[in-house]
C-alpha positions in Angstrom: 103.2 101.4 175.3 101.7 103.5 172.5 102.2 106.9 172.7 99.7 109.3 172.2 100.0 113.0 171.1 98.5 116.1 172.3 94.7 116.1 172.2 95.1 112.6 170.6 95.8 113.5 167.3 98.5 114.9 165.4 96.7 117.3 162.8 95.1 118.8 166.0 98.5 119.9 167.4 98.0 123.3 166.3 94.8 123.4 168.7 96.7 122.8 171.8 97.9 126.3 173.0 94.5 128.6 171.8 92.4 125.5 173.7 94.2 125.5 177.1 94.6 129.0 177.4 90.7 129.4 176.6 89.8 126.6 179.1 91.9 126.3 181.8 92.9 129.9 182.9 96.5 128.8 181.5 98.5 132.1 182.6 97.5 132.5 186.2 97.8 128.4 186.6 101.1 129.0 185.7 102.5 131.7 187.0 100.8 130.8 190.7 102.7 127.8 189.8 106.0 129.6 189.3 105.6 131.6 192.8 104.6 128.8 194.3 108.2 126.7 193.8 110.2 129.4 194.7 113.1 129.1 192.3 115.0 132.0 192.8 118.0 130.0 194.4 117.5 126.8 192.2 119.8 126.5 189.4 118.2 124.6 187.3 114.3 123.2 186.2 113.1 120.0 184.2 109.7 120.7 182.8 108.4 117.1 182.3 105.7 116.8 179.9 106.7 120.6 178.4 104.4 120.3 175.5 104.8 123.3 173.6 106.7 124.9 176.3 104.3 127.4 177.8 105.3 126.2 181.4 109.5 126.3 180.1 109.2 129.5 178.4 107.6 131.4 181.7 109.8 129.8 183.9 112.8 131.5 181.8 111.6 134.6 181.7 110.9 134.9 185.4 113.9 133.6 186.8 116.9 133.9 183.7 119.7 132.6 185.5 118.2 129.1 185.3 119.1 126.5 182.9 115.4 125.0 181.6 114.7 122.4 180.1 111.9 120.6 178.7 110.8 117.3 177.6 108.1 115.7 176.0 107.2 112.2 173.7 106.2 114.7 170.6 108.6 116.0 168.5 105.8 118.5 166.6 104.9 120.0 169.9 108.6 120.1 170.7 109.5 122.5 167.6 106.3 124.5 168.3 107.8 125.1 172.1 111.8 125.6 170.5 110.0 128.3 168.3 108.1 129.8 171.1 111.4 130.1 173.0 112.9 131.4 170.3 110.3 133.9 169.1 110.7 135.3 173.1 114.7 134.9 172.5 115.1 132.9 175.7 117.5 130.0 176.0 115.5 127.0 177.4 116.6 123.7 175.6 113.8 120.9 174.5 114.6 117.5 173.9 112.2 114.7 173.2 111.7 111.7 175.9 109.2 110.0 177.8 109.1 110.4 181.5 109.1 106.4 181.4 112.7 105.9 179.6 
């Protein structure tokens, strides 16, 4: 199976975040999302699919004693997401994989 990268091509990467945030009211998806799962007792999260971490990163600052992770088939999204985790100095890991390995 061939992967494919976010929005289908690499150079476009850089796209990703600034076109789902525009389009798909990103921040209340996602936090909804987070209230929804009720995570407050669950001690850790796997973030399948974490692209550049947006999901993973908001997880970590709403609920800090978990241990998040994320994983996804694109390394260049992966550093954009270990950089966004950084940049917010939370400690979420990232490591590449597909959900079908």
């Amino acid at each position: 199976m061939k992967y494919i990268p976010a929005l289908g091509f690499r150079p476009l990467s850089f796209l990703f975040d600034p076109l789902l945030a525009s389009t798909a009211r990103e921040a209340h998806f996602k936090s909804r999302l987070i209230d929804l799962a009720d995570l407050a007792r669950a001690g850790s999260v796997l973030d399948l699919g974490c692209g550049t971490g947006t999901l993973a990163c908001s997880i970590k600052t709403a609920h800090p004693h978990l241990e998040v992770t994320g994983v996804d088939g694109d390394e260049n999204i992966l550093a954009r997401a270990e950089t966004k985790a950084s940049s917010q100095s939370l400690d979420a890991r990232f490591d590449k994989a597909l959900a079908s390995q």
